[in-house]
PyMOL commands that place a pseudoatom at each C-alpha (Angstrom):
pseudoatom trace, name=CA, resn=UNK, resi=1, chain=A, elem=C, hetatm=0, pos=[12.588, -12.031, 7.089]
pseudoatom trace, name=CA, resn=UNK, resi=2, chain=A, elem=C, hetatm=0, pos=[12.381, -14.028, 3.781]
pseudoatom trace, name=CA, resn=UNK, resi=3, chain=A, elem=C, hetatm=0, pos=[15.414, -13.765, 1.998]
pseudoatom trace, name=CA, resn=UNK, resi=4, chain=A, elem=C, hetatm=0, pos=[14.667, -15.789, -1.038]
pseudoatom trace, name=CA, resn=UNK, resi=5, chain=A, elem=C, hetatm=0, pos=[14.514, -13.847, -4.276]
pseudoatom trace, name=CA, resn=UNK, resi=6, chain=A, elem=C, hetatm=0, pos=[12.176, -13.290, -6.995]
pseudoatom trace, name=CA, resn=UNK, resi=7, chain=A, elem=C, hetatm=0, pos=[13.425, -15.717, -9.101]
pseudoatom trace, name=CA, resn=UNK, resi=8, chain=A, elem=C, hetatm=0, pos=[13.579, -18.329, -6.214]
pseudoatom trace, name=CA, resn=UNK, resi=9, chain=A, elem=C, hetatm=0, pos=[10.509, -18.187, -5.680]
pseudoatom trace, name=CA, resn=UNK, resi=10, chain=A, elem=C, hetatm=0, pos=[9.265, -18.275, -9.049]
pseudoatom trace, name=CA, resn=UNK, resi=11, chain=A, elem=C, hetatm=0, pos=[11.038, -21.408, -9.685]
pseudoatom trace, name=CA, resn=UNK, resi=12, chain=A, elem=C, hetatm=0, pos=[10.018, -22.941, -6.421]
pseudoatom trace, name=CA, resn=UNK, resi=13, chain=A, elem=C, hetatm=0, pos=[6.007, -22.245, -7.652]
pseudoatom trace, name=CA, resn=UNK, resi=14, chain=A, elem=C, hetatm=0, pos=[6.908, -23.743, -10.982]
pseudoatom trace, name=CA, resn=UNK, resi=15, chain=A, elem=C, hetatm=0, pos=[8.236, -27.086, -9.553]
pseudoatom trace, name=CA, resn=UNK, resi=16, chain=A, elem=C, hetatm=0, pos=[5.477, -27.594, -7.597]
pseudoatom trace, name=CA, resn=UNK, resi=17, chain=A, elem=C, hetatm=0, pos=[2.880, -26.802, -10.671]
pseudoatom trace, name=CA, resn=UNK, resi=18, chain=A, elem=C, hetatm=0, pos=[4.762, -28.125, -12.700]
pseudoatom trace, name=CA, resn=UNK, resi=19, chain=A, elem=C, hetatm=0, pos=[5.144, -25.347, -15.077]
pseudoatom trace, name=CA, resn=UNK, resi=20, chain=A, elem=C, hetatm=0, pos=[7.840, -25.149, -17.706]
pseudoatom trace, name=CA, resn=UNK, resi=21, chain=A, elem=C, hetatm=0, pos=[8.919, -20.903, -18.044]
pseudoatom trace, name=CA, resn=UNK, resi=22, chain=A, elem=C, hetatm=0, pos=[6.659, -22.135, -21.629]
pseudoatom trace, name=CA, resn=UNK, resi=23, chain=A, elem=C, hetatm=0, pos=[3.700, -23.507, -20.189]
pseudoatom trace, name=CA, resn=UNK, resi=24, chain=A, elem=C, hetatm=0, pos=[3.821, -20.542, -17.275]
pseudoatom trace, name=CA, resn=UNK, resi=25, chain=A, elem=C, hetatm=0, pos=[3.992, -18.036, -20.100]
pseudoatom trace, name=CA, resn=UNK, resi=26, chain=A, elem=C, hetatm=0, pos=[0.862, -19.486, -22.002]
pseudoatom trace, name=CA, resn=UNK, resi=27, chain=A, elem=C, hetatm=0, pos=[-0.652, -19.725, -18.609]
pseudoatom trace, name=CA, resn=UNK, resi=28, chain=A, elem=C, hetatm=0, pos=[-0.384, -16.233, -17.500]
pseudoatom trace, name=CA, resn=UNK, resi=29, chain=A, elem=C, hetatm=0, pos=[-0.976, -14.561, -20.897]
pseudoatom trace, name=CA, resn=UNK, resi=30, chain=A, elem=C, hetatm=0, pos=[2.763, -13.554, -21.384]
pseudoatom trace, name=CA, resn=UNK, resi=31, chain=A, elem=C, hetatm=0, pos=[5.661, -14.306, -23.606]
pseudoatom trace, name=CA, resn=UNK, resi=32, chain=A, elem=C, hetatm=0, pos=[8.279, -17.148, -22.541]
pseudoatom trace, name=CA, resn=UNK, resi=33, chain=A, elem=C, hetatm=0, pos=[11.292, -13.889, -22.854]
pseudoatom trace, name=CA, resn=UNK, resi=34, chain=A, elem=C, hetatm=0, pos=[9.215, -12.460, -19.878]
pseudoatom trace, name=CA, resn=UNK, resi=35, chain=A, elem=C, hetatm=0, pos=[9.567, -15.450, -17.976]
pseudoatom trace, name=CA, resn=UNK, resi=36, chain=A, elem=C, hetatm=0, pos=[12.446, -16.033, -18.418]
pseudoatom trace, name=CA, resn=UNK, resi=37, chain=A, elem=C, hetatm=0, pos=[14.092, -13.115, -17.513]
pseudoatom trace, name=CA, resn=UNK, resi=38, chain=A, elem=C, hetatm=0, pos=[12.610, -13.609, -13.953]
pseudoatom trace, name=CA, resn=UNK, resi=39, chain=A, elem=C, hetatm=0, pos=[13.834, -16.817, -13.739]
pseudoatom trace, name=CA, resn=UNK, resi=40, chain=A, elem=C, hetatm=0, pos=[17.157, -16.195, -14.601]
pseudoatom trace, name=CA, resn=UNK, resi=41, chain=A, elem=C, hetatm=0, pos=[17.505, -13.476, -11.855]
pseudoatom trace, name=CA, resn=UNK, resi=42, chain=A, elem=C, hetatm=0, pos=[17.695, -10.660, -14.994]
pseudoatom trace, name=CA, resn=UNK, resi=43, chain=A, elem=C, hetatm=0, pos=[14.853, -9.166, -13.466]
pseudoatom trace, name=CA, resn=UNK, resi=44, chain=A, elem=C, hetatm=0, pos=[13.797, -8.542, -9.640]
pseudoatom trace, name=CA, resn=UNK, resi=45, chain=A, elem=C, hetatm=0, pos=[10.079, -6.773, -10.564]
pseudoatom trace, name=CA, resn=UNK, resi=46, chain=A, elem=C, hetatm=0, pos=[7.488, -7.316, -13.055]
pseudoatom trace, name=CA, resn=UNK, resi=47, chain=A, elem=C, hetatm=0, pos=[3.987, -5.737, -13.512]
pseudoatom trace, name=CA, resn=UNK, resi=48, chain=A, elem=C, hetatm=0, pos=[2.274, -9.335, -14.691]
pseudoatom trace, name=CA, resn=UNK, resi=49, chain=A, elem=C, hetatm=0, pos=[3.189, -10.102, -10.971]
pseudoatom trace, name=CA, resn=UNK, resi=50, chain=A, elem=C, hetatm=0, pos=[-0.395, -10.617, -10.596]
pseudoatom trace, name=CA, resn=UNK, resi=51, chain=A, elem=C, hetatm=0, pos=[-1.025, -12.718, -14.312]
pseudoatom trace, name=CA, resn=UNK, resi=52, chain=A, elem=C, hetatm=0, pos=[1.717, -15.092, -12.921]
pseudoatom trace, name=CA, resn=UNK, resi=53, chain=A, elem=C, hetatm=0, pos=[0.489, -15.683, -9.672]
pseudoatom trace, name=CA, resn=UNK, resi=54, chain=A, elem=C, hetatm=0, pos=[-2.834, -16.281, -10.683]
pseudoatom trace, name=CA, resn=UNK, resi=55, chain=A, elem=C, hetatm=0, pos=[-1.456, -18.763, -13.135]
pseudoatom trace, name=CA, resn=UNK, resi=56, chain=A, elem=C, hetatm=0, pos=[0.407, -20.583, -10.437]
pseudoatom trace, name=CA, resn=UNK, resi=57, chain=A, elem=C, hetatm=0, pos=[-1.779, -20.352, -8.042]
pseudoatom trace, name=CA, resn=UNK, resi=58, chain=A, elem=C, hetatm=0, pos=[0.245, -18.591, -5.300]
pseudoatom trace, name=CA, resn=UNK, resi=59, chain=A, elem=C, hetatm=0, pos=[-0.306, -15.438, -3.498]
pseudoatom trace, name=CA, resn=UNK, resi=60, chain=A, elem=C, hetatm=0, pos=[1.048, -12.448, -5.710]
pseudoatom trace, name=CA, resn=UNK, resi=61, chain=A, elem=C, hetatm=0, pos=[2.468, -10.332, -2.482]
pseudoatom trace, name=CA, resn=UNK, resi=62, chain=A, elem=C, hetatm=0, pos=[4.390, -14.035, -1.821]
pseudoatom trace, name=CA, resn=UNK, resi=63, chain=A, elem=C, hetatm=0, pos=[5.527, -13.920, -5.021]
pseudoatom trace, name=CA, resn=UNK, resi=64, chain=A, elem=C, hetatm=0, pos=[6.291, -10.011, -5.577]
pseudoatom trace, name=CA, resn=UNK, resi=65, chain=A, elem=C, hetatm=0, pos=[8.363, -9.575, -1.977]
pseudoatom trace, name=CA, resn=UNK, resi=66, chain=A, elem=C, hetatm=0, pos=[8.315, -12.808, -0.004]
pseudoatom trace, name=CA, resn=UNK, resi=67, chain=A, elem=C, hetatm=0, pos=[5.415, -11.864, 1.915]
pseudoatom trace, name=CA, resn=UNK, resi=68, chain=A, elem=C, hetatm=0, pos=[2.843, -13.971, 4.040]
pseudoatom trace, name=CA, resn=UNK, resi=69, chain=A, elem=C, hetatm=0, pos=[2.074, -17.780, 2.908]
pseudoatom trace, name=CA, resn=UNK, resi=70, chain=A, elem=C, hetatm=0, pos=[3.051, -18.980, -0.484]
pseudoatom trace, name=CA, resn=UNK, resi=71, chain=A, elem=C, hetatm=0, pos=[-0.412, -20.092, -0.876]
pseudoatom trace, name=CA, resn=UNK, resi=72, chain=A, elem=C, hetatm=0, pos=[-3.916, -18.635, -0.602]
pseudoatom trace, name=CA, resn=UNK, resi=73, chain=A, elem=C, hetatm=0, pos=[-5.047, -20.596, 1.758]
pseudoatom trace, name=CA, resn=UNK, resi=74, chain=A, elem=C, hetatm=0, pos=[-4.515, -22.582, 5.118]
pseudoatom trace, name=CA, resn=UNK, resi=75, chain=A, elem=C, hetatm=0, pos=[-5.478, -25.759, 6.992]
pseudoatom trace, name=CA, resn=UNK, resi=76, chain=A, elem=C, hetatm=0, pos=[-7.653, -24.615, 9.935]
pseudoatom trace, name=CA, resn=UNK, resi=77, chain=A, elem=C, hetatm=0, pos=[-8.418, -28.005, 12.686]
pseudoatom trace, name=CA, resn=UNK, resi=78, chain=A, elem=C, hetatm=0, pos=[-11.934, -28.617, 13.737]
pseudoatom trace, name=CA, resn=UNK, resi=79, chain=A, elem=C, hetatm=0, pos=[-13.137, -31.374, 15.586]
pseudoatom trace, name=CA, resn=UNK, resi=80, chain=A, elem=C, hetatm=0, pos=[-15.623, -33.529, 14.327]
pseudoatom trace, name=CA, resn=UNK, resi=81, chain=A, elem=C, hetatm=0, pos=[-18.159, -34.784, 16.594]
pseudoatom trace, name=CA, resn=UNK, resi=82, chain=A, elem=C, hetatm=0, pos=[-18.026, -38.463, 15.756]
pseudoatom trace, name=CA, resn=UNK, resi=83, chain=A, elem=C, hetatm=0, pos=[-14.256, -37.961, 16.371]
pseudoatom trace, name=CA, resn=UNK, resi=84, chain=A, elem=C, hetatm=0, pos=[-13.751, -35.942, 19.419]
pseudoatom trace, name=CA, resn=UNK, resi=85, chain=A, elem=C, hetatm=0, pos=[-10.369, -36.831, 19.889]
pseudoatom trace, name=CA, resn=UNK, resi=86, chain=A, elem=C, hetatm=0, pos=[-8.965, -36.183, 16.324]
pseudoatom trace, name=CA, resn=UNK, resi=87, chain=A, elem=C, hetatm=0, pos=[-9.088, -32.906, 14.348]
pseudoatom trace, name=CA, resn=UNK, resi=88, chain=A, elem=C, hetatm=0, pos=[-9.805, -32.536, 10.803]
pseudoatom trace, name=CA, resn=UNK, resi=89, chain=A, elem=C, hetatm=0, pos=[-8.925, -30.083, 8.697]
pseudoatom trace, name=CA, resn=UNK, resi=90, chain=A, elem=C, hetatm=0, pos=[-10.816, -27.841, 6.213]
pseudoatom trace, name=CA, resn=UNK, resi=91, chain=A, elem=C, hetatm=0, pos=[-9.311, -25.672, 3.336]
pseudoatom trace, name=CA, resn=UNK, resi=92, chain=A, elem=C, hetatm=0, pos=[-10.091, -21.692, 4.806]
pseudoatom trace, name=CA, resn=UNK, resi=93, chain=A, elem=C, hetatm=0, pos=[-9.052, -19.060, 1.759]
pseudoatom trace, name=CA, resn=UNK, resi=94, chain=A, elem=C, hetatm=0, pos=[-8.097, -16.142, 3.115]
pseudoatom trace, name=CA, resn=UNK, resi=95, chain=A, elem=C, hetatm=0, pos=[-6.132, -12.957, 1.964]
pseudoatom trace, name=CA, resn=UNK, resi=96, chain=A, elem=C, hetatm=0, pos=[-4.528, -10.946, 4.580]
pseudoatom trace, name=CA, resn=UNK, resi=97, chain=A, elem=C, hetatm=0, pos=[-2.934, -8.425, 2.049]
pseudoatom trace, name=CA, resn=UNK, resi=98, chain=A, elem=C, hetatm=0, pos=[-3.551, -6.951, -1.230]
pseudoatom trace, name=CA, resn=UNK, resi=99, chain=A, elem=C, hetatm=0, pos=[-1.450, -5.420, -4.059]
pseudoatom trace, name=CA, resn=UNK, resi=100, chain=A, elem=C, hetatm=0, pos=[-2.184, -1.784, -5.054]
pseudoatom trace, name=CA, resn=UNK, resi=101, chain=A, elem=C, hetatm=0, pos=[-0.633, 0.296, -7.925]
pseudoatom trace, name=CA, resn=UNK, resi=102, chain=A, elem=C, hetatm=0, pos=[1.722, 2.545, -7.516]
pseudoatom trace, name=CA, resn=UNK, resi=103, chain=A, elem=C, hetatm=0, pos=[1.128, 5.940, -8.841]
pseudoatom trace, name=CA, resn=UNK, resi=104, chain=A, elem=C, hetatm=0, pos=[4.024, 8.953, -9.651]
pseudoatom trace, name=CA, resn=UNK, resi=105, chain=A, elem=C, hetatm=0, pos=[2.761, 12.631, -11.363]
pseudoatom trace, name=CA, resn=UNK, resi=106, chain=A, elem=C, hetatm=0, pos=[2.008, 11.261, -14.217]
pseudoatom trace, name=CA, resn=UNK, resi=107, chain=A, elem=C, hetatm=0, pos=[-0.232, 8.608, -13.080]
pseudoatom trace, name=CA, resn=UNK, resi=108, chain=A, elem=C, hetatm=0, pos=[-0.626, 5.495, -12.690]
pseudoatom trace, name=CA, resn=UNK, resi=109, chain=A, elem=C, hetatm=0, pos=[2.685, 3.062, -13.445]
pseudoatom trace, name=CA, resn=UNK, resi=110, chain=A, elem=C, hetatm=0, pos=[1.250, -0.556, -13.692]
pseudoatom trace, name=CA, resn=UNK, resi=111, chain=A, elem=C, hetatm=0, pos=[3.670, -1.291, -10.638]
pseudoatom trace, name=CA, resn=UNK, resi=112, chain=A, elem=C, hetatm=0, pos=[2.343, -2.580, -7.602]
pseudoatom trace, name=CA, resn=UNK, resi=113, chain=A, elem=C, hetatm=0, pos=[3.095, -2.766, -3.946]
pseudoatom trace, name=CA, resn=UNK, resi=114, chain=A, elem=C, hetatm=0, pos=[1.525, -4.879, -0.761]
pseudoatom trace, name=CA, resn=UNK, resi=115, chain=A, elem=C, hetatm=0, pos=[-1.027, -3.450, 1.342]
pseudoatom trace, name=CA, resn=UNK, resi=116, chain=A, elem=C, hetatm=0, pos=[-2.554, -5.017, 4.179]
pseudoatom trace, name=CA, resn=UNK, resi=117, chain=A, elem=C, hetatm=0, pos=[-5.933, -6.077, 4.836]
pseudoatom trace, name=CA, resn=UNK, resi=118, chain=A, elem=C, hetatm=0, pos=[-6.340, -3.378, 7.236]
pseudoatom trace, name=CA, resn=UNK, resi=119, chain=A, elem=C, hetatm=0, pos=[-5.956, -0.547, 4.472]
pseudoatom trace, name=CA, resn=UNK, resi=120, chain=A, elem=C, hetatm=0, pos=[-8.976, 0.746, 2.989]
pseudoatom trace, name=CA, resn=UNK, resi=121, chain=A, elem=C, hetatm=0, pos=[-7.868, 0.628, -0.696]
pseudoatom trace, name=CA, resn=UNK, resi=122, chain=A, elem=C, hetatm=0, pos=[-11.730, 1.584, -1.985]
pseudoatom trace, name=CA, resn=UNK, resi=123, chain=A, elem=C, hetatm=0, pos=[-9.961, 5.782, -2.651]
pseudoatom trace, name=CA, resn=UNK, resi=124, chain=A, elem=C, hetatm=0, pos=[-6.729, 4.614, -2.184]
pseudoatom trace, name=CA, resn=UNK, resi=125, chain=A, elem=C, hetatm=0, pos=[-3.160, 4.878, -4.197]
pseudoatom trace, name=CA, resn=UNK, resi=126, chain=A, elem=C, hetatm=0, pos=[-0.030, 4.000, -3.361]
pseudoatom trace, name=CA, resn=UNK, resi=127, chain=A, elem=C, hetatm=0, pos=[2.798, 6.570, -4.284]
pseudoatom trace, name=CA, resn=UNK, resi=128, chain=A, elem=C, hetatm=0, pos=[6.850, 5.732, -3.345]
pseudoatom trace, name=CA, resn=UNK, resi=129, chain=A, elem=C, hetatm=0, pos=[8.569, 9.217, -1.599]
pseudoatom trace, name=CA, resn=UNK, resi=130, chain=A, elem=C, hetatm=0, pos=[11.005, 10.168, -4.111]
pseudoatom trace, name=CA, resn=UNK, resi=131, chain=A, elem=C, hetatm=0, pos=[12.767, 13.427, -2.184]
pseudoatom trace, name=CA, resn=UNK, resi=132, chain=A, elem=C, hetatm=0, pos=[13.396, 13.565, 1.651]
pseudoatom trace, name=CA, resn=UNK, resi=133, chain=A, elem=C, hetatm=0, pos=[10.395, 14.902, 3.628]
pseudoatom trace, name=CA, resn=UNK, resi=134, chain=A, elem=C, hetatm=0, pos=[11.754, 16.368, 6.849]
pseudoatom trace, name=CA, resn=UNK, resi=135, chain=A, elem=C, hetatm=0, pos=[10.090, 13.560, 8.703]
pseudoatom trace, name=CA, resn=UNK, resi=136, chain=A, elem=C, hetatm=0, pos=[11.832, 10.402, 10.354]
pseudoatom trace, name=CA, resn=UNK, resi=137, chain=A, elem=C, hetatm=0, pos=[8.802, 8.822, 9.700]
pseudoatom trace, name=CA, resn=UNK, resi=138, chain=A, elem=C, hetatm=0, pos=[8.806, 9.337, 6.164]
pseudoatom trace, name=CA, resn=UNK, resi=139, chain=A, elem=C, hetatm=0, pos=[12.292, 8.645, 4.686]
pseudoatom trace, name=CA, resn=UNK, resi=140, chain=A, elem=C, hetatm=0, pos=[12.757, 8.798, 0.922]
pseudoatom trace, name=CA, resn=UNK, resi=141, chain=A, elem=C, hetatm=0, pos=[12.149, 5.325, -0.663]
pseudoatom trace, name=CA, resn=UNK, resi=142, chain=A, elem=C, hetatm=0, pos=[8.802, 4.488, 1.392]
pseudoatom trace, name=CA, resn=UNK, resi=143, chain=A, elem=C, hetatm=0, pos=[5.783, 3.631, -0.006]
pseudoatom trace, name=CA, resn=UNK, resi=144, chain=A, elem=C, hetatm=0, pos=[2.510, 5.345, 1.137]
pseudoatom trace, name=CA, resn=UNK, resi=145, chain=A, elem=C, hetatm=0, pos=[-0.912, 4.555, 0.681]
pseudoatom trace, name=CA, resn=UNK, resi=146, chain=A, elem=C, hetatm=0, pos=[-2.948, 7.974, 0.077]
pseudoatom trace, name=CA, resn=UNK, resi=147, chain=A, elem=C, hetatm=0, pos=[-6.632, 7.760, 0.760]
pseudoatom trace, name=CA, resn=UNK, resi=148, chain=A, elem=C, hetatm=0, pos=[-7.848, 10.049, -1.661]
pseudoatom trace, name=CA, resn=UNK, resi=149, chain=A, elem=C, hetatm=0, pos=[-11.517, 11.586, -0.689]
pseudoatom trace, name=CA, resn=UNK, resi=150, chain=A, elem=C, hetatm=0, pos=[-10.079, 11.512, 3.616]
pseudoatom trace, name=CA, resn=UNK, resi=151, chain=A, elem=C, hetatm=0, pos=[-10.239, 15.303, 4.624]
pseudoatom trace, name=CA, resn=UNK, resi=152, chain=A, elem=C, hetatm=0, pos=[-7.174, 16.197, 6.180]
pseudoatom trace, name=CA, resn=UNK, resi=153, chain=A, elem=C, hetatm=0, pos=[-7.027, 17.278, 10.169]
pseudoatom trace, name=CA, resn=UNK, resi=154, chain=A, elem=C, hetatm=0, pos=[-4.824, 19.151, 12.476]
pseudoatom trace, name=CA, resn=UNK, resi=155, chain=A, elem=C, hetatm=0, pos=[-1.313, 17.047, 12.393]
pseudoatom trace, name=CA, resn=UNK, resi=156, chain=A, elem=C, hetatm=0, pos=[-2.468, 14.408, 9.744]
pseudoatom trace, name=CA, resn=UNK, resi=157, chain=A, elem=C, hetatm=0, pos=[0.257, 13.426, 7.633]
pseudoatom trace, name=CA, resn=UNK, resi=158, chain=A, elem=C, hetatm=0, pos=[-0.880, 14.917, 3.885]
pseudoatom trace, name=CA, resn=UNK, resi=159, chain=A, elem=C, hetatm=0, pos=[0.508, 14.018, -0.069]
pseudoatom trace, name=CA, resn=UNK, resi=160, chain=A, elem=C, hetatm=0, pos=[0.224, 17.050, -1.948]
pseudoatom trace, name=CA, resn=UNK, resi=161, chain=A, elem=C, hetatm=0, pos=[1.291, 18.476, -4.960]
pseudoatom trace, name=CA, resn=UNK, resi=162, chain=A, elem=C, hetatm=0, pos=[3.044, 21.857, -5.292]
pseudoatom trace, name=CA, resn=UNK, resi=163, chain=A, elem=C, hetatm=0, pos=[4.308, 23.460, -8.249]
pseudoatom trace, name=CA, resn=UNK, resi=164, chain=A, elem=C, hetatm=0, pos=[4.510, 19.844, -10.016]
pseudoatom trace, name=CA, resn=UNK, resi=165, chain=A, elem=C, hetatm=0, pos=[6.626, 18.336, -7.096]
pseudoatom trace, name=CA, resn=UNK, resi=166, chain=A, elem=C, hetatm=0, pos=[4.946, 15.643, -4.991]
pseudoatom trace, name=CA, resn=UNK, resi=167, chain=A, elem=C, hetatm=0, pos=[5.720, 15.263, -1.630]
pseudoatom trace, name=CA, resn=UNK, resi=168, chain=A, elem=C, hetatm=0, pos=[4.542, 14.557, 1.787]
pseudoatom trace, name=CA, resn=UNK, resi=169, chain=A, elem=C, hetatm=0, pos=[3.898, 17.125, 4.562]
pseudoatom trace, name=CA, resn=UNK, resi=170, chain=A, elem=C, hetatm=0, pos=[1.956, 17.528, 8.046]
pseudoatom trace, name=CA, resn=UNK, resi=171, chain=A, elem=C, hetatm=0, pos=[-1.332, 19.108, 7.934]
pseudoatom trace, name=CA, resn=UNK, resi=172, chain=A, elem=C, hetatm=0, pos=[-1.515, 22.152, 10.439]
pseudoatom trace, name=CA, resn=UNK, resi=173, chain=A, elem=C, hetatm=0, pos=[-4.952, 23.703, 10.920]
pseudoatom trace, name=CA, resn=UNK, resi=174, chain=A, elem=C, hetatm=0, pos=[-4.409, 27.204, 12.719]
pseudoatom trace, name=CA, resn=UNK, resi=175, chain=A, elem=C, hetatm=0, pos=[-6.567, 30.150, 13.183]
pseudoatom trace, name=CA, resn=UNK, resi=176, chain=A, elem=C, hetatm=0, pos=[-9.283, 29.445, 10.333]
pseudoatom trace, name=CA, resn=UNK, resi=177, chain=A, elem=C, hetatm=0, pos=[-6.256, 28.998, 7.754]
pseudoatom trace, name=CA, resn=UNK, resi=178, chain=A, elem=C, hetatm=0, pos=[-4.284, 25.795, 6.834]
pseudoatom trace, name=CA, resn=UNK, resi=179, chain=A, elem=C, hetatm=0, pos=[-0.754, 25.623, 6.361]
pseudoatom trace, name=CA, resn=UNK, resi=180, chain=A, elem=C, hetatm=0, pos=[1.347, 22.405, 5.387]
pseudoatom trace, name=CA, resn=UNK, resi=181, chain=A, elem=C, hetatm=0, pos=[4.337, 22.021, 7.386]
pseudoatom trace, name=CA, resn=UNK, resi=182, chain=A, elem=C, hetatm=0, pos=[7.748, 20.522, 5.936]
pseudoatom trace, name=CA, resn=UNK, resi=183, chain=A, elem=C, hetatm=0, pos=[9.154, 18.958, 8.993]
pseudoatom trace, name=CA, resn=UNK, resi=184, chain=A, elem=C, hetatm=0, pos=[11.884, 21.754, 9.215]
pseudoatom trace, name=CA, resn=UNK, resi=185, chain=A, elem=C, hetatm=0, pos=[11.428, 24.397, 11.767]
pseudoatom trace, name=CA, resn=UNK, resi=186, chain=A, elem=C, hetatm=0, pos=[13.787, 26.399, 10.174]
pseudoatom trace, name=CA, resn=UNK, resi=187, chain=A, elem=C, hetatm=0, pos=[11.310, 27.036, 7.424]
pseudoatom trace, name=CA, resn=UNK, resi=188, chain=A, elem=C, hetatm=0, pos=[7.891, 28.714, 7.283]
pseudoatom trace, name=CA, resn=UNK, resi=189, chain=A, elem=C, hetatm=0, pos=[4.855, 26.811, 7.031]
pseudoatom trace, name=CA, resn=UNK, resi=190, chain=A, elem=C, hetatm=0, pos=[3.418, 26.608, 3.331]
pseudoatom trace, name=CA, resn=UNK, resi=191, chain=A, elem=C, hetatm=0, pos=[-0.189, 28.249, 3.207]
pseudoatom trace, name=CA, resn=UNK, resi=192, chain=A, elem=C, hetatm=0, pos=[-2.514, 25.935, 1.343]
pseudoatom trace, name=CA, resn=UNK, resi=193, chain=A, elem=C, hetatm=0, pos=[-3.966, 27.701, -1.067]
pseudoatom trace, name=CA, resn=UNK, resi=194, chain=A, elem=C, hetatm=0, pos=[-4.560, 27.297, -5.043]
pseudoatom trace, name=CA, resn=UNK, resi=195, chain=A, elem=C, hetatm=0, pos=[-0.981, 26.257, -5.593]
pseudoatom trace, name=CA, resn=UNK, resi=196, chain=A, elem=C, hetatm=0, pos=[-1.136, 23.689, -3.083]
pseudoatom trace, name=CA, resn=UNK, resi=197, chain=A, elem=C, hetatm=0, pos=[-3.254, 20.146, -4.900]
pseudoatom trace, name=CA, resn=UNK, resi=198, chain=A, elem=C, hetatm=0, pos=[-3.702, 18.435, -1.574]
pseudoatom trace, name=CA, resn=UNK, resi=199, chain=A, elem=C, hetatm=0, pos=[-3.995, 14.683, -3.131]
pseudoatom trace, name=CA, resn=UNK, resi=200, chain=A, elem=C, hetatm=0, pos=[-5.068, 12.853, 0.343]
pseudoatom trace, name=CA, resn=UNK, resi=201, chain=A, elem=C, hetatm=0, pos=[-3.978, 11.272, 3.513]
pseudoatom trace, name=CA, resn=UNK, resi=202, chain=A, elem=C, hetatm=0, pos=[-1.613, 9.392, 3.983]
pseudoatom trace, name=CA, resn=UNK, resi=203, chain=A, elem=C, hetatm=0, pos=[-3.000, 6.027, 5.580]
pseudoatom trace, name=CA, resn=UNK, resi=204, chain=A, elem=C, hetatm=0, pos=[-0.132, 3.647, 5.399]
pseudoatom trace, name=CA, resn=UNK, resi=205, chain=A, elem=C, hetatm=0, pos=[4.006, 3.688, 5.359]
pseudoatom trace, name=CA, resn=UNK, resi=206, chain=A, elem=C, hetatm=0, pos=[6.064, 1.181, 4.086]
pseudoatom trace, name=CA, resn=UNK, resi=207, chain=A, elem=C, hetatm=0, pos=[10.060, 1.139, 3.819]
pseudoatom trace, name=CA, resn=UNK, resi=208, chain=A, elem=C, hetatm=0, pos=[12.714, -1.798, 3.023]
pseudoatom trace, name=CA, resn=UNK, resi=209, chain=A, elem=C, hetatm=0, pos=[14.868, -2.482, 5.658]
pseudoatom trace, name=CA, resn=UNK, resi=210, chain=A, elem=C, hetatm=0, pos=[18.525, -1.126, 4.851]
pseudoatom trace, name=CA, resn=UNK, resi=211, chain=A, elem=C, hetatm=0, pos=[20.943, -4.734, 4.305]
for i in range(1, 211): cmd.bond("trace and resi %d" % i, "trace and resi %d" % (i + 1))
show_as sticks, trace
zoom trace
């Protein structure tokens, strides 16, 4: 797990670009205050996350969380034929994860989270639980990825929206009618009707690791 923090890591891009928080802040299309509150640790989130990582040229989920490479890209061998017996190297970009904005009820938040590569993010948003679901699966503080036009079936985990209150639930298809169930068996199932604003699937779960 990478322990570094945000503000480690910002400095460590800097050094190796060379960027002064100044030049970084021209760079990125923010002010030098900005900057410098992530470098001095006053901060740990920012929503330029992406301007600044784009201006140092480093992966923004590397920079955001410590995730993946700190680059984006990696030295794949090959063997040349005149040179059987040595490998070279060529520069493969790749991205294996993506940032995606987090939404709340009011919309979006210009926050972002990391998604992988294997997350369809064409209909999706990403939404953090803010109330505990009734699910061990879904604690309060994860981040889900809702795929938005998905139609929900029998058991899928569902985001919906009732009476202003976002949550998640389980999707139960019974007898022609559908009924979202709150992961209490002591309560009765919700019918989904014109209360219920079913927003989408949820595709993806992430959580932080209690420290």
């Amino acid at each position: 797990m990478n322990k570094t923090t945000l503000a480690q890591r910002l400095k460590m891009a800097m050094d190796e670009g060379g960027f002064t928080q100044a030049s970084l802040a021209q760079a990125a299309g923010i002010s030098q205050p900005s900057v410098w509150k992530i470098a001095s640790g006053r901060t740990q989130e920012s929503v330029k996350i992406i301007d600044i990582a784009k201006a140092l040229g480093v992966r923004p989920e590397w920079l955001a969380d410590g995730t993946g490479d700190m680059k984006p890209y990696k030295q794949v061998p090959w063997y040349d034929e005149d040179r059987k017996s040595r490998p070279a190297y060529d520069t493969v970009y790749y991205d294996p994860s993506r940032m995606l904005e987090i939404w709340d009820e009011t919309g979006p938040t210009q926050m972002y989270t990391v998604v992988p590569d294997v997350v369809d993010t064409k209909n999706a948003r990403a939404y953090r639980l803010k109330f505990p679901t009734g699910f061990p699966e879904l604690p309060d503080g994860s981040v889900i990825v809702v795929d938005t036009e998905e139609q929900p079936g029998n058991q899928d985990f569902v985001f919906a929206e009732i009476k202003g209150v976002l949550s998640a639930y389980k999707f139960i298809s019974r007898a022609g009618s559908n009924y979202l169930d709150v992961g209490d068996s002591r309560l009765p199932l919700i019918v989904v009707n014109e209360d219920v604003k079913i927003i989408g699937v949820i595709v993806y779960m992430a959580r932080s690791l209690k420290r």
